[in-house]
C-alpha positions as CSV (number, residue, x, y, z in Angstrom):
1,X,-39.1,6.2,-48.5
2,X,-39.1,6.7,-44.8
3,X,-36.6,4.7,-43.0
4,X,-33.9,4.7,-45.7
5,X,-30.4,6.2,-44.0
6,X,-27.1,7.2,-44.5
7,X,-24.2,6.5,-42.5
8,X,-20.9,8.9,-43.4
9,X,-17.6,8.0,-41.5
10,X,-15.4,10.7,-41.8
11,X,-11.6,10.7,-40.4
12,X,-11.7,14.0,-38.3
13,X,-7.9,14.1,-37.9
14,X,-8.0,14.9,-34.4
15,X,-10.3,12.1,-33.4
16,X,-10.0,8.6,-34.6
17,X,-13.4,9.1,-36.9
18,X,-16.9,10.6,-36.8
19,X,-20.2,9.0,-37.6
20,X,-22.8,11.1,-39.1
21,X,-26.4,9.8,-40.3
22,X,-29.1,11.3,-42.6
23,X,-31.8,9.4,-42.2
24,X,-35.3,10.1,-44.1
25,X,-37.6,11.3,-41.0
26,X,-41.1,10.9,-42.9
27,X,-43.1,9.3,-45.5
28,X,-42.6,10.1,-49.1
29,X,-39.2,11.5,-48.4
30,X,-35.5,9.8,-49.7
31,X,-32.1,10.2,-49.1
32,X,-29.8,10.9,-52.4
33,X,-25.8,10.6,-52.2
34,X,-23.9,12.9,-55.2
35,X,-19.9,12.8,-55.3
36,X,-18.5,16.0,-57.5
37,X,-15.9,18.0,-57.4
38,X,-14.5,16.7,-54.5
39,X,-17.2,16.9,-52.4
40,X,-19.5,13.6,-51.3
41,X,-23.2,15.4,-50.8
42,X,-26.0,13.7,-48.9
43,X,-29.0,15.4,-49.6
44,X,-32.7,14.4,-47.2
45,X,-35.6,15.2,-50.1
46,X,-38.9,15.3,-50.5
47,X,-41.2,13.9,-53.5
48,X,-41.3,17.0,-55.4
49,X,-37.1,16.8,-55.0
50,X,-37.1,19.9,-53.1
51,X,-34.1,19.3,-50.4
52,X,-35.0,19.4,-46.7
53,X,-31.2,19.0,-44.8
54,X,-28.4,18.4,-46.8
55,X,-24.7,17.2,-45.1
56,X,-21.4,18.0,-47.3
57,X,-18.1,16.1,-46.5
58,X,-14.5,16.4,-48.1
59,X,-14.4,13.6,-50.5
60,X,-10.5,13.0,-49.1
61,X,-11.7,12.9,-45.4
62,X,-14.6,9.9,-46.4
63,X,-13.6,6.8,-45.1
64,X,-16.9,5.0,-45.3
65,X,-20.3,5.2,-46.9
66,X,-22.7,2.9,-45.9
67,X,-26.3,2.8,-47.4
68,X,-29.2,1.5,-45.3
69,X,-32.5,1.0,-47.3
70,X,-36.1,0.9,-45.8
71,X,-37.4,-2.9,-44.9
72,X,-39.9,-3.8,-47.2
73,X,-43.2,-4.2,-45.9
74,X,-44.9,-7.4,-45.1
75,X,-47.0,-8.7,-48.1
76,X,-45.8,-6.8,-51.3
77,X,-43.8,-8.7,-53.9
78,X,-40.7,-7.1,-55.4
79,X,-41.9,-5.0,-58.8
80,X,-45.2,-3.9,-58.2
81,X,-46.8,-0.3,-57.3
82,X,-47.5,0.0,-53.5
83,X,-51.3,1.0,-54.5
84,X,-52.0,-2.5,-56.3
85,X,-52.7,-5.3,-53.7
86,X,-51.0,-8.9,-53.8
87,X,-53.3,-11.2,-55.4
88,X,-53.2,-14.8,-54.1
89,X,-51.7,-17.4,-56.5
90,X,-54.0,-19.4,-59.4
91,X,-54.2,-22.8,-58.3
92,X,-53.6,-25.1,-61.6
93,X,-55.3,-28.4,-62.6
């Protein structure tokens, strides 16, 4: 979903640490995190899955991971498709 992000800190060893950000730039598109074999993988894809940038950090080197989803928009209740409109509450009595 556009707007979800990333944020890696990474000790640089040089520097005190880095920031890096992958941030879903359009519609449609997600960001996925995937930790193996040492490395922590942060992948920008699209709907079909098909990876558009990917960032790859030393799992060792990862001092913070920090996961930022997309607001919700105004007027949609948690649980339902994004096609199917809110429908205004049945009054009782």
């Amino acid at each position: 979903m556009k707007g979800d992000k990333v944020e890696i800190v990474v000790d640089a060893g040089d520097a005190p640490v880095k920031t890096y950000e992958v941030e879903a730039t359009r519609a449609g598109r997600r960001v996925e995190v995937v930790t193996r074999r040492g490395q922590v993988e942060v992948t920008e894809l699209t709907r079909g899955g098909s990876p558009v940038r990917t960032a790859r950090f030393m799992a060792s080197r990862v001092i913070a991971l920090v996961e930022h989803p997309a607001p919700r928009r105004a007027g949609r209740r948690p649980g339902r498709p994004a096609d199917e409109p809110d429908r205004p509450a049945r009054q009782v009595g």
